[in-house]
LUMTI-233969 format. One line per 5 residues: number of its first residue (from 1); their letters; for each residue x, y, z of N, C-alpha, C. Coordinates in Angstrom, 3 decimals. Layout:
NUM> A> X/Y/Z/X/Y/Z/X/Y/Z | ... $
// end
This chain:
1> XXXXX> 59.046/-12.766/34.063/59.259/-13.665/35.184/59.379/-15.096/34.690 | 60.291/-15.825/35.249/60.562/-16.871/34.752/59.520/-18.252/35.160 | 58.668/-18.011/36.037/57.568/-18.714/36.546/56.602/-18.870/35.267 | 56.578/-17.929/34.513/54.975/-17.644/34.083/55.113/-18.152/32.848 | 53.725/-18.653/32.641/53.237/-19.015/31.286/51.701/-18.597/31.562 $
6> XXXXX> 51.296/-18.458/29.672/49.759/-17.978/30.010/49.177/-19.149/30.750 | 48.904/-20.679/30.508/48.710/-21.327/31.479/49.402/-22.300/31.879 | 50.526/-21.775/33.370/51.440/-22.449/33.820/51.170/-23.449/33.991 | 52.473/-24.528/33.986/52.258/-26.179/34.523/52.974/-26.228/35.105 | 54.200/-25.518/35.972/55.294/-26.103/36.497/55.005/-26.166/38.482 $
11> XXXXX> 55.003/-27.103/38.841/54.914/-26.668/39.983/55.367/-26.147/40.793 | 55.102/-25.228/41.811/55.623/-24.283/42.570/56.068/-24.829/44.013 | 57.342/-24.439/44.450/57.737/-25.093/45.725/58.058/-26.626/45.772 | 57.627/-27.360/46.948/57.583/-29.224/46.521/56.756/-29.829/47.251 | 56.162/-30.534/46.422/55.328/-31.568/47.313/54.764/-31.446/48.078 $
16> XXXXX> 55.394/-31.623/49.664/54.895/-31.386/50.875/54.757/-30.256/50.943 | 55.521/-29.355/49.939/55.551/-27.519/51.027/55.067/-26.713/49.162 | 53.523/-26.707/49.227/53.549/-25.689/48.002/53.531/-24.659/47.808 | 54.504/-24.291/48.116/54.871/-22.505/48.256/55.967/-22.421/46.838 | 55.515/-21.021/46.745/57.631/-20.902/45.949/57.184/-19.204/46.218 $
21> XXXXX> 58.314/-18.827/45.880/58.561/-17.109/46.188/59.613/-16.178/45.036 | 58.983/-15.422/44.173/60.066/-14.943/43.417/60.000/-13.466/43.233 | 61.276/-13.264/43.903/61.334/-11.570/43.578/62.145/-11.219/42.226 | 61.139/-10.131/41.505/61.686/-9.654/40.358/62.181/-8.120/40.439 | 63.076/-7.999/39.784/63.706/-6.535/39.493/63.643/-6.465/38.032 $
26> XXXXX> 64.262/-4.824/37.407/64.594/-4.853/36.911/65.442/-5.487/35.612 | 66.125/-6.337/36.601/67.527/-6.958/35.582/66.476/-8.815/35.582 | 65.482/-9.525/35.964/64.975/-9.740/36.077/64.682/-10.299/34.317 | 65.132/-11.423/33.504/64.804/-11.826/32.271/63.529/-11.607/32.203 | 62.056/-12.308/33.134/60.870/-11.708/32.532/60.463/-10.812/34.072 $
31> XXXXX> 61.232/-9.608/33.629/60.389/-8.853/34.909/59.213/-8.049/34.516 | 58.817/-8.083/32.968/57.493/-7.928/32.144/56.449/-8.791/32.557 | 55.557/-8.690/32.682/54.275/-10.014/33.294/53.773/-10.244/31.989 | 53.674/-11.085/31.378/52.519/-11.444/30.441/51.300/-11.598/31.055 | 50.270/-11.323/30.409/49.012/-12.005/30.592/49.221/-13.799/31.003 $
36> XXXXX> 48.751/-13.730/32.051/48.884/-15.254/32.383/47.504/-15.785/33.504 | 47.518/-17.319/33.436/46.440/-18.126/34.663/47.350/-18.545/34.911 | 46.699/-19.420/36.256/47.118/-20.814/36.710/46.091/-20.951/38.057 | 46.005/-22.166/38.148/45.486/-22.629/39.454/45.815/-22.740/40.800 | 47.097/-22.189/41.036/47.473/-21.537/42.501/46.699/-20.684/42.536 $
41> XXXXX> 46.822/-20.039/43.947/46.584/-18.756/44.330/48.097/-17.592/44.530 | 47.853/-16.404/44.838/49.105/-15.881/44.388/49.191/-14.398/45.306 | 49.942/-14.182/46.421/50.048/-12.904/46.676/51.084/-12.028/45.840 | 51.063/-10.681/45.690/51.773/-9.851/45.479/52.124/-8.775/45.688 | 53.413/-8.412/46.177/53.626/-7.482/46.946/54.804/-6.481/45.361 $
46> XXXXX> 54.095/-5.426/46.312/54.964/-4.175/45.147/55.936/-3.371/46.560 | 57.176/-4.215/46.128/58.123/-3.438/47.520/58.751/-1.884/47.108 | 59.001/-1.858/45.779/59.285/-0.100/45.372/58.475/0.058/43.803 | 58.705/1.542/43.681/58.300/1.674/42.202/56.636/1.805/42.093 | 55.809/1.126/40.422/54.701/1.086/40.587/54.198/-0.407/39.506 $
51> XXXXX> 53.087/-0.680/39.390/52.641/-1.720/38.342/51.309/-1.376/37.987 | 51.451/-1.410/36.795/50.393/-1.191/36.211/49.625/-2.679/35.440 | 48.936/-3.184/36.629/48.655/-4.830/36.855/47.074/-5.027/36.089 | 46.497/-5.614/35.246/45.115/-6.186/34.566/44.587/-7.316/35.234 | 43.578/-7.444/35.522/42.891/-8.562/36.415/41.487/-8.900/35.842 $
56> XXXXX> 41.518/-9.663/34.986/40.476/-10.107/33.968/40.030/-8.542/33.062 | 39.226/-8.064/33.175/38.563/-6.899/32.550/38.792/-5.477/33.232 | 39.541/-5.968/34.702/40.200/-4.238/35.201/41.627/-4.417/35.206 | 42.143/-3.216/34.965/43.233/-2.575/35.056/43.499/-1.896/35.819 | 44.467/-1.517/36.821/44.884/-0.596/38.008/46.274/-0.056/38.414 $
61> XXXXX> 46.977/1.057/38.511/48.232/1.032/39.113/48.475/0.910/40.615 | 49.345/0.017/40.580/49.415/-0.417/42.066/50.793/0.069/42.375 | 51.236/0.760/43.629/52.224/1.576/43.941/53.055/0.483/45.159 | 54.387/0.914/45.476/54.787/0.738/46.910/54.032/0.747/48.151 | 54.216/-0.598/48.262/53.518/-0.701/49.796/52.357/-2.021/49.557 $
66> XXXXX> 51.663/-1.874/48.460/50.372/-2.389/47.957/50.567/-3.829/48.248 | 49.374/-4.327/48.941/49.682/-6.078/48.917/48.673/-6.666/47.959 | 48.719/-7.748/46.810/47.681/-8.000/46.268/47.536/-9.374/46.482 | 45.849/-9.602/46.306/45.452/-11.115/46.213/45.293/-11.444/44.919 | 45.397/-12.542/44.346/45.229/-12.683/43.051/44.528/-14.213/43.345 $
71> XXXXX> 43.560/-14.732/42.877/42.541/-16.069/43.630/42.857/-16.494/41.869 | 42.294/-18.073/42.073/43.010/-19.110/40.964/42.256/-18.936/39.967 | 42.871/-18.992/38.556/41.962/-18.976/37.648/41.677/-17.273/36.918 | 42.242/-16.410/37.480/42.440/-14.998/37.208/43.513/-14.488/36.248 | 42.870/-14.033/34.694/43.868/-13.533/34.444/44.425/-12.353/34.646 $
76> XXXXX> 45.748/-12.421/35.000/46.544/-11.282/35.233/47.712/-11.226/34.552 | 48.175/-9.867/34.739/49.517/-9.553/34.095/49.730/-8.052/33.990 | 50.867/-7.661/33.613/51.049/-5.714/33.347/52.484/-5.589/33.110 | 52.592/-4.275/33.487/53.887/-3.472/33.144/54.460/-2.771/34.652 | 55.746/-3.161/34.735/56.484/-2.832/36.462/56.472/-1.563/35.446 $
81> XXXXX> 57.230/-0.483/36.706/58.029/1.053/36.162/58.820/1.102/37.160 | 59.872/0.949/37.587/60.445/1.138/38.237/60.376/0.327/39.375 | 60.112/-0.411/38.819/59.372/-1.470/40.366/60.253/-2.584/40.975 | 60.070/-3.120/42.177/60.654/-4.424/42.564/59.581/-4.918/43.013 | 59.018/-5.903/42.780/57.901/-6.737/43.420/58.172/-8.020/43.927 $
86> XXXXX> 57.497/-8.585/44.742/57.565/-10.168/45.117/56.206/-10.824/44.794 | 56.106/-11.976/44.663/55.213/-13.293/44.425/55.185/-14.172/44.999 | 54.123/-14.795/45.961/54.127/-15.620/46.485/53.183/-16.581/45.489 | 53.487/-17.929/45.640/52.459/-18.617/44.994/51.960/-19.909/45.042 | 51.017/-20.229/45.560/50.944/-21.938/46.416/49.230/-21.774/46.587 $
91> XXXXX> 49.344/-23.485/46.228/48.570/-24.108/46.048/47.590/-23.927/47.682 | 46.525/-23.417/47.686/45.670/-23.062/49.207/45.076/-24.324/49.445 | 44.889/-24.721/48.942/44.376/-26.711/49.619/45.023/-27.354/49.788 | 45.943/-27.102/49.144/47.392/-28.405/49.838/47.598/-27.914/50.851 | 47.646/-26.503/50.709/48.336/-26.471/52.234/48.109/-25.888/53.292 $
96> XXXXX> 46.701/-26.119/53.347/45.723/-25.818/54.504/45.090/-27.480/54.754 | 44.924/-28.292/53.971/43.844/-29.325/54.227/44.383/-29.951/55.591 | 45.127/-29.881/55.978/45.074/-30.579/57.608/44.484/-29.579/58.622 | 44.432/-28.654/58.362/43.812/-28.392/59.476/42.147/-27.708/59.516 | 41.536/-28.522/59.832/40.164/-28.772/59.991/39.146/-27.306/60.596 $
101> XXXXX> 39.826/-26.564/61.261/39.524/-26.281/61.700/38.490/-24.583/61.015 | 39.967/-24.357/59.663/39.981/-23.020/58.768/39.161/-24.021/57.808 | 38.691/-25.505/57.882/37.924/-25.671/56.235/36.917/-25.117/56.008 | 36.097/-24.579/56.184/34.684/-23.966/55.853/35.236/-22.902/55.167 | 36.213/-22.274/55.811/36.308/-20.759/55.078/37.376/-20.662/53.974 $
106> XXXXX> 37.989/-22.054/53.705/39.344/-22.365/52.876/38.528/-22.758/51.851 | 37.478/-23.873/51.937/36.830/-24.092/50.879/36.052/-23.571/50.110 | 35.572/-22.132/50.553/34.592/-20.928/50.397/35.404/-20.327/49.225 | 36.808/-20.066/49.830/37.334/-19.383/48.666/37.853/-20.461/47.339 | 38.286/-21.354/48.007/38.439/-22.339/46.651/37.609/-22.115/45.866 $
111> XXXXX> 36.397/-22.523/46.362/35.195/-23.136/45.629/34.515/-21.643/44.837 | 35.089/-20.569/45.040/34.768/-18.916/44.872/33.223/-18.810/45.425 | 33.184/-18.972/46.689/31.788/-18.613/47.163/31.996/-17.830/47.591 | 33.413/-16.718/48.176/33.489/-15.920/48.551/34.837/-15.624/47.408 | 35.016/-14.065/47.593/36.113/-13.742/46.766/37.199/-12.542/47.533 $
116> XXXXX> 37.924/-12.745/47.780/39.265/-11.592/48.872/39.281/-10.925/47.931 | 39.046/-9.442/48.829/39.557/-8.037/47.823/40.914/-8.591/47.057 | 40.870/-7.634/45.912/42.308/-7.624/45.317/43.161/-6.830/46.308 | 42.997/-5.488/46.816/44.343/-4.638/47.321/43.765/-5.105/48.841 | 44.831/-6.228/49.357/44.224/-6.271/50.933/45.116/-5.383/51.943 $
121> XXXXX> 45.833/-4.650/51.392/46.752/-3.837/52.232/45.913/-2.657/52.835 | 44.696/-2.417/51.917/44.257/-1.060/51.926/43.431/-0.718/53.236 | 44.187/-0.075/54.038/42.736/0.716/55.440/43.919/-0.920/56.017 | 44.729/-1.902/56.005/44.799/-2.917/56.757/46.734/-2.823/57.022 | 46.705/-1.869/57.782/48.654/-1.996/57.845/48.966/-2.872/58.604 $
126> XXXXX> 48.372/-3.328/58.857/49.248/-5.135/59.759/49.170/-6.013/58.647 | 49.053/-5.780/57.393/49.524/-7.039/56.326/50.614/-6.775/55.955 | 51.030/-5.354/56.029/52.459/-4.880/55.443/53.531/-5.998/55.904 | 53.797/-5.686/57.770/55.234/-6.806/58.138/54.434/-7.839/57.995 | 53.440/-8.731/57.885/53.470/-10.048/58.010/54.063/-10.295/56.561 $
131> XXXXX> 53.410/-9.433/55.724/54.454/-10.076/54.519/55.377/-9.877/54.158 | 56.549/-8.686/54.701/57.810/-8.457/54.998/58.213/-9.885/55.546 | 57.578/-10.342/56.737/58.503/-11.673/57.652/58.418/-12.643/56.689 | 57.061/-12.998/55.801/56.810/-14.065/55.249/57.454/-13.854/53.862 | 58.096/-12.817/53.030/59.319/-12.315/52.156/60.284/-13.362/53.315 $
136> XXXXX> 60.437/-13.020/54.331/62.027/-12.949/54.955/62.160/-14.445/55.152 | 61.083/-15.145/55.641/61.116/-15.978/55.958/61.647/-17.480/54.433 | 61.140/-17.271/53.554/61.234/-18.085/52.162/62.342/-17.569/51.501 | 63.052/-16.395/52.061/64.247/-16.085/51.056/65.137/-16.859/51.800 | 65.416/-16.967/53.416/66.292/-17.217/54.119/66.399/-18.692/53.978 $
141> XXXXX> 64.993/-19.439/54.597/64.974/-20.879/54.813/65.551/-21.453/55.841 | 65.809/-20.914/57.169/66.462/-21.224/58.385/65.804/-22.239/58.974 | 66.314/-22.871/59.471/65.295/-23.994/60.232/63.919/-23.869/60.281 | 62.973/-24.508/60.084/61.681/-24.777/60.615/61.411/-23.245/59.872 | 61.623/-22.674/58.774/61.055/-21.759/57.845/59.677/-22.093/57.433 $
146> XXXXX> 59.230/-23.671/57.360/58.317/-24.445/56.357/56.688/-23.805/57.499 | 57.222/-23.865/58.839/56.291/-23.885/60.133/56.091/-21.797/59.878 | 56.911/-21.176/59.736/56.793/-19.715/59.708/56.379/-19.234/58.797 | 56.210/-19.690/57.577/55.631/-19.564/56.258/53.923/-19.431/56.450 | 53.939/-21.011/56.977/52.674/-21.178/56.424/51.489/-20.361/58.275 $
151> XXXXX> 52.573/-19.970/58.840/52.022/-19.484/60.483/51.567/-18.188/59.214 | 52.590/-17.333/59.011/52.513/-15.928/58.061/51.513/-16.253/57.376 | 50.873/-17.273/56.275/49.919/-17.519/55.792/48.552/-17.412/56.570 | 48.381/-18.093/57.200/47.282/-17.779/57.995/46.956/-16.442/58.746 | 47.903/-15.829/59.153/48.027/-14.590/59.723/46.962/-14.167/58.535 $
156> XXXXX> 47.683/-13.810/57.773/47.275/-13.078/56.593/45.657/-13.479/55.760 | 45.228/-14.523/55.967/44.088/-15.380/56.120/42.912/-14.715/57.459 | 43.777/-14.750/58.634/42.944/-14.369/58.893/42.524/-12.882/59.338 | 43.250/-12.128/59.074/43.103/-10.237/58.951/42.001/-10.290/57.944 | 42.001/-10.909/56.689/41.158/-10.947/55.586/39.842/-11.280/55.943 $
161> XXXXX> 39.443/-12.574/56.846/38.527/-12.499/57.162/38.012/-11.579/58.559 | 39.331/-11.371/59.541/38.671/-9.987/60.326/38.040/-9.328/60.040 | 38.701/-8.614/58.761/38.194/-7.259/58.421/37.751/-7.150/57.257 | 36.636/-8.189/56.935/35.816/-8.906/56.128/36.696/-8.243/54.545 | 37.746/-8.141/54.116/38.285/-8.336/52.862/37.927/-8.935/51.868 $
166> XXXXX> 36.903/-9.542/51.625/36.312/-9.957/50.583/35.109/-9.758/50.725 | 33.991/-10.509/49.302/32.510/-10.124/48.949/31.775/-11.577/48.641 | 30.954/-11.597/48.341/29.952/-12.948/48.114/30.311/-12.588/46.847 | 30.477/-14.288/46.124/30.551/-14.307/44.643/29.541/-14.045/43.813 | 29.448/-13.031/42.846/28.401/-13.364/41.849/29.064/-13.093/40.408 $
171> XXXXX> 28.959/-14.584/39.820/29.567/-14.813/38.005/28.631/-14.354/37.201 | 29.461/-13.928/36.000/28.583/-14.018/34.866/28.745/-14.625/33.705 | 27.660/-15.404/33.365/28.332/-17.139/32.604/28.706/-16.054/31.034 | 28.310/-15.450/30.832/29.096/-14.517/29.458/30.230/-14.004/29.840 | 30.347/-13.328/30.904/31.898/-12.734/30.811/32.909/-14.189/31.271 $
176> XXXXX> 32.495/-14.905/31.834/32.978/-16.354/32.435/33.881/-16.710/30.988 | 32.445/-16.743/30.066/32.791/-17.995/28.877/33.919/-16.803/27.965 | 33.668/-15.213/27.785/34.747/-14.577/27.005/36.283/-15.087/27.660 | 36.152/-14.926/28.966/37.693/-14.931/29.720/38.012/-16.615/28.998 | 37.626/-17.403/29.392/37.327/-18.619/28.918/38.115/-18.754/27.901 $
181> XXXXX> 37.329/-18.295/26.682/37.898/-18.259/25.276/39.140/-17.417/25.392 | 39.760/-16.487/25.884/40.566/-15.421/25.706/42.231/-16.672/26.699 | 41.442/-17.184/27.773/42.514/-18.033/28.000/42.681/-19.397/27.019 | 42.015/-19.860/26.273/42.272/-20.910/25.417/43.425/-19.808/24.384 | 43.034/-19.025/23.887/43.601/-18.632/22.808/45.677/-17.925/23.855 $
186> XXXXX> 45.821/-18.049/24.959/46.883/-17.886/25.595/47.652/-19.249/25.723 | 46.582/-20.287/26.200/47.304/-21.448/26.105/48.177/-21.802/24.836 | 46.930/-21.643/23.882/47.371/-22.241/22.369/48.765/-21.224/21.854 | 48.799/-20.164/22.321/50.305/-18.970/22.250/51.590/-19.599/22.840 | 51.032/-20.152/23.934/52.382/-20.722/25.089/52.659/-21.827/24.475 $
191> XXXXX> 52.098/-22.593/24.139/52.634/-23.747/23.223/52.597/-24.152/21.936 | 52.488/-22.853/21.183/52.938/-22.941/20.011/53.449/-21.599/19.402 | 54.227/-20.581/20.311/54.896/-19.256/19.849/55.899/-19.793/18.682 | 56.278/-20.717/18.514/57.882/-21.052/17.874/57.581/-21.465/16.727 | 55.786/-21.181/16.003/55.478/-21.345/14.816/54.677/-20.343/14.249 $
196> XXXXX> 54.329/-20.439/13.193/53.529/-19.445/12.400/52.108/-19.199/13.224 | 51.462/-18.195/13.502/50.249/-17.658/14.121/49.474/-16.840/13.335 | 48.351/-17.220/12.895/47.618/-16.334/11.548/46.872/-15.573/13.199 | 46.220/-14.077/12.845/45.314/-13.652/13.675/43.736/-14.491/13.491 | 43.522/-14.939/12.249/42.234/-15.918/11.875/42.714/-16.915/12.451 $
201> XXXXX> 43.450/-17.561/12.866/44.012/-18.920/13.534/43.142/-18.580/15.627 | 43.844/-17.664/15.863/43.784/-17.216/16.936/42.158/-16.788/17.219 | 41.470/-16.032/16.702/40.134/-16.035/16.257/39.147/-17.187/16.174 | 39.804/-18.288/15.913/38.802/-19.764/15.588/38.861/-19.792/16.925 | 39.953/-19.949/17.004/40.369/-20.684/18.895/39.327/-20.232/20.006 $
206> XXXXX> 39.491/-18.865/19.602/38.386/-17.944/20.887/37.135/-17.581/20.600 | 36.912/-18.092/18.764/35.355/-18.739/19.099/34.528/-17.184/18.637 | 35.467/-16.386/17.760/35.037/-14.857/17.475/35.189/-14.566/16.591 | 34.366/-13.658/15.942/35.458/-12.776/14.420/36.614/-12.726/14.165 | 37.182/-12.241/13.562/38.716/-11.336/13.650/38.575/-10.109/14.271 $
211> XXXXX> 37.679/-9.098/13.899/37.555/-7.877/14.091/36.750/-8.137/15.425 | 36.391/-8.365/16.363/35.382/-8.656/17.135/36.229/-9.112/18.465 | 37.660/-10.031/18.009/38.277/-10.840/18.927/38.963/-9.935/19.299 | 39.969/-8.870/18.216/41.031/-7.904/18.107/40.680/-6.866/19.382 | 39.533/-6.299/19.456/38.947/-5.420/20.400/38.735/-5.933/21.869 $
216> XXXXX> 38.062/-7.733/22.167/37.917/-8.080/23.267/39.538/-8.484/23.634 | 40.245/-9.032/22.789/41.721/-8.957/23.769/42.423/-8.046/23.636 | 42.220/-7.072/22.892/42.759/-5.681/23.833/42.560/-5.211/24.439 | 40.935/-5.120/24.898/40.594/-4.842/26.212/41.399/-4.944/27.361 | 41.269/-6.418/27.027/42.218/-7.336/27.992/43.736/-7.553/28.463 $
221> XXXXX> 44.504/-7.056/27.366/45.793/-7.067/26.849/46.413/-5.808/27.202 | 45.835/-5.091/26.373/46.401/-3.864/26.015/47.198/-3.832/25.045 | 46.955/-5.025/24.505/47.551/-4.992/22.916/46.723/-6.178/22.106 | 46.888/-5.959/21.039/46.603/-6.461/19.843/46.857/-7.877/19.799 | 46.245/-8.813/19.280/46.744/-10.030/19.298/48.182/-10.412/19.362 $
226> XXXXX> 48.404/-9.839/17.732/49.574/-10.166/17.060/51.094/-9.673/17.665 | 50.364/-8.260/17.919/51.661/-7.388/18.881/51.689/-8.313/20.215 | 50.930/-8.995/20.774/51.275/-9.613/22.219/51.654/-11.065/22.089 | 51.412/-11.693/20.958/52.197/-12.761/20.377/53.983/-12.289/20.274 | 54.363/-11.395/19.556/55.427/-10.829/19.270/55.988/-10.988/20.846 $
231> XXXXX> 55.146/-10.061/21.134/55.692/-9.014/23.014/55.968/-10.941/23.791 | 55.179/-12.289/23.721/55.846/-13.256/24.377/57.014/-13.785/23.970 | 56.996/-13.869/22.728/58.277/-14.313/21.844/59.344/-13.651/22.435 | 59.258/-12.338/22.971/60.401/-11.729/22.756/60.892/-11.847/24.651 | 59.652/-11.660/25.482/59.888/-12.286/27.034/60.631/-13.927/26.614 $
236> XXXXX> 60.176/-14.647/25.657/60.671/-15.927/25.981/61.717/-15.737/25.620 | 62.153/-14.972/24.741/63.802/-15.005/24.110/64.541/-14.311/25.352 | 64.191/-13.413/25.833/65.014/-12.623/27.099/65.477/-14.053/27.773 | 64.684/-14.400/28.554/64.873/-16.134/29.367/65.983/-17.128/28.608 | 66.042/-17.268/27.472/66.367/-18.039/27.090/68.190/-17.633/26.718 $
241> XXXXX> 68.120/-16.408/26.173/69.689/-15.858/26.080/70.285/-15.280/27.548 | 69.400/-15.630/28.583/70.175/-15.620/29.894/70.138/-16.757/30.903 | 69.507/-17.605/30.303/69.473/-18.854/30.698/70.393/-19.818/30.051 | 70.002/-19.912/28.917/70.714/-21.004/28.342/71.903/-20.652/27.511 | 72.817/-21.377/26.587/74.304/-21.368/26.139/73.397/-21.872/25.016 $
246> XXXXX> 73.265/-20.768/23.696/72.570/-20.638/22.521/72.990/-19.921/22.164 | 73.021/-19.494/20.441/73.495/-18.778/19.526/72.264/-17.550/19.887 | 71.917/-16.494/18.879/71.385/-15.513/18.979/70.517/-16.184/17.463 | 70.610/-16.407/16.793/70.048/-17.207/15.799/69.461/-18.473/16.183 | 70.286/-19.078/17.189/68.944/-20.380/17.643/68.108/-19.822/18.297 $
251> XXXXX> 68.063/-19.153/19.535/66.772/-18.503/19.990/66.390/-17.576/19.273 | 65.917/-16.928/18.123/65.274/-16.328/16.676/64.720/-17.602/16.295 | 65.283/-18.161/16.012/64.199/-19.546/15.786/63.407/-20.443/16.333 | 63.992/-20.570/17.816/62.981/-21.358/18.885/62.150/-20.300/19.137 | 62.253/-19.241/19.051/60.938/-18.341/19.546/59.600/-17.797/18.501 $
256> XXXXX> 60.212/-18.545/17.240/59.470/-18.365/15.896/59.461/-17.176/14.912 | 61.036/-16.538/15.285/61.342/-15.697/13.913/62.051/-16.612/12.757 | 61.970/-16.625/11.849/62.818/-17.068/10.725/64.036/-16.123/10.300 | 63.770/-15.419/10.442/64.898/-13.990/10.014/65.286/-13.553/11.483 | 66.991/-14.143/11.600/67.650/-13.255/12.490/67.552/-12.145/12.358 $
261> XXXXX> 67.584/-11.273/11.327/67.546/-9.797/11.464/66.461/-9.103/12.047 | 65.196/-10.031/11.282/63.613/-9.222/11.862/63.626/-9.634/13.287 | 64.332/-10.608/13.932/64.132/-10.759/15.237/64.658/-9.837/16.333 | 66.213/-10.005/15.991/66.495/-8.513/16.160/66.110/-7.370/16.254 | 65.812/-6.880/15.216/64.493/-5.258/14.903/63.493/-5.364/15.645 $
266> XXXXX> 62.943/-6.642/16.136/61.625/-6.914/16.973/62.329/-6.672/18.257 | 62.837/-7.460/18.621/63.725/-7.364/19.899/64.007/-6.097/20.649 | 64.437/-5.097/19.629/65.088/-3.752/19.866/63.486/-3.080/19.974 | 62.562/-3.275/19.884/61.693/-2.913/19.570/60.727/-2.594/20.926 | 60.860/-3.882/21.687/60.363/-4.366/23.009/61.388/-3.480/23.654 $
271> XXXXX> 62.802/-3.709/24.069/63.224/-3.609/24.820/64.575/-2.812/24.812 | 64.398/-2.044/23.199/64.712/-0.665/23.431/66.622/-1.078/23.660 | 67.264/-2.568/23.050/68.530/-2.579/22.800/68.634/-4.048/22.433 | 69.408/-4.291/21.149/69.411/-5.525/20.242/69.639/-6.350/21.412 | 69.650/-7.533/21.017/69.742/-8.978/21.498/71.095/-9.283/22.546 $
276> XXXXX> 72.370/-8.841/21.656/73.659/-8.550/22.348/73.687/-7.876/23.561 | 73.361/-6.474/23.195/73.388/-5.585/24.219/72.841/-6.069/25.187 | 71.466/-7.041/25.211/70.814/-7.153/26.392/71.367/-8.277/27.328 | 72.463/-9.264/26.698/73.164/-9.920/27.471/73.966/-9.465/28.046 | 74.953/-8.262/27.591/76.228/-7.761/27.847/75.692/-7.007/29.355 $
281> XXX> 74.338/-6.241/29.139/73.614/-5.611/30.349/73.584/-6.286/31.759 | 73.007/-7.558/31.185/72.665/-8.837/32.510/73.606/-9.295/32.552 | 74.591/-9.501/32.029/76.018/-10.576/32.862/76.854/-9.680/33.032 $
// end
């Protein structure tokens, strides 16, 4: 997905209206999720297919139909199969703070004093069309869309607290501080894939062994440091040879192979057809 970084900076929607909405498919440059944060909040809807989605230390397949909450500061990420999903993603204090009325229970979840189930669809089929309209509503943009958006938002706000969809928070300052370390060592990936990465490099960062770190972010991952270093390089190169007007050798190098060929072989590796092929596919 072209939104994501392990920890995004770009802002979503504008200004006055912090929403944005992106449906991925298939053909979709990163329709792979990396492991990623950010400080929005984030619904997600799985409209066909399935995902096999990670949410700090759980993992789950989530099927057609499924609506998810994803609250700020969560890492997530997985593998579609066949899937089409949507993303909603906006900032919940911007764009609730006028109205006075939802603050007690807006600031509850900010502040994580309370926490919304992850699957709020479940036992709750009136979230299904509100987020069908609120899909319909941000793809279209028809007049006064900005007023139907954020009406659909609250809808959906408040079924959650109807039908009490969430739990009282309780942290744990150890698993807090691993996630912690496990997102420093994502940041330091996102902005510096396009150079050399020792696994002892990555290891200092998160504050662990080598052998010690290798196991807690696979937990997490489902891969290996080094292999999920590779696995972004190669999401960022997808983006980039369908985005931009570049050689196949400049993006091998902005993504931090030195050897067109090994990038290639890596490439084919992920995604199962060289570099070429995968343009000739998408255009």
């Amino acid at each position: 997905m072209k939104y994501i970084d392990y920890k995004e900076r770009r802002e979503h929607g504008q200004f006055n209206f912090p929403i944005a909405h992106y449906r991925e498919t298939p053909r979709s440059p990163r329709y792979h999720m990396p492991v990623h944060w950010h400080t929005h909040y984030e619904i997600m809807w799985i409209v066909s297919g399935s995902f096999h989605l990670t949410l700090n230390n759980d993992t789950k397949e989530f099927t057609a139909g499924d609506v998810i909450f994803i609250s700020d500061g969560i890492l997530h990420g997985g593998t579609p199969i066949d899937c089409v999903y949507e993303c909603f993603v906006f900032d919940f204090l911007a764009l609730m703070k006028s109205n006075l009325s939802c603050a007690k229970t807006i600031h509850d979840i900010v502040n994580h004093k309370i926490t919304v189930n992850t699957l709020i669809s479940e036992d709750t089929p009136e979230v299904i069309p509100i987020v069908h309209e609120l899909s319909h509503s941000l793809s279209s943009k028809r007049t006064g869309y900005e007023f139907m958006t954020i009406g659909y938002i609250y809808q959906l706000l408040g079924i959650i607290i109807q039908n009490n969809l969430y739990k009282k928070s309780v942290s744990s300052t150890i698993a807090s501080e691993r996630l912690n370390a496990i997102k420093n060592v994502l940041t330091y990936i996102s902005e510096n894939y396009n150079r050399n990465i020792s696994l002892d490099c990555l290891a200092k960062i998160a504050g662990m062994n080598p052998k010690y770190f290798c196991r807690y972010f696979r937990s997490i991952t489902e891969r290996t440091p080094i292999d999920y270093l590779n696995y972004f390089r190669i999401e960022s190169a997808c983006e980039m040879l369908t985005t931009k007007d570049v050689t196949i050798k400049e993006v091998a190098i902005s993504c931090g192979f030195n050897d067109e060929s090994y990038f290639i072989k890596t490439f084919n590796k992920y995604k199962g057809v060289t570099p070429k092929r995968y343009m000739e596919a998408v255009f």
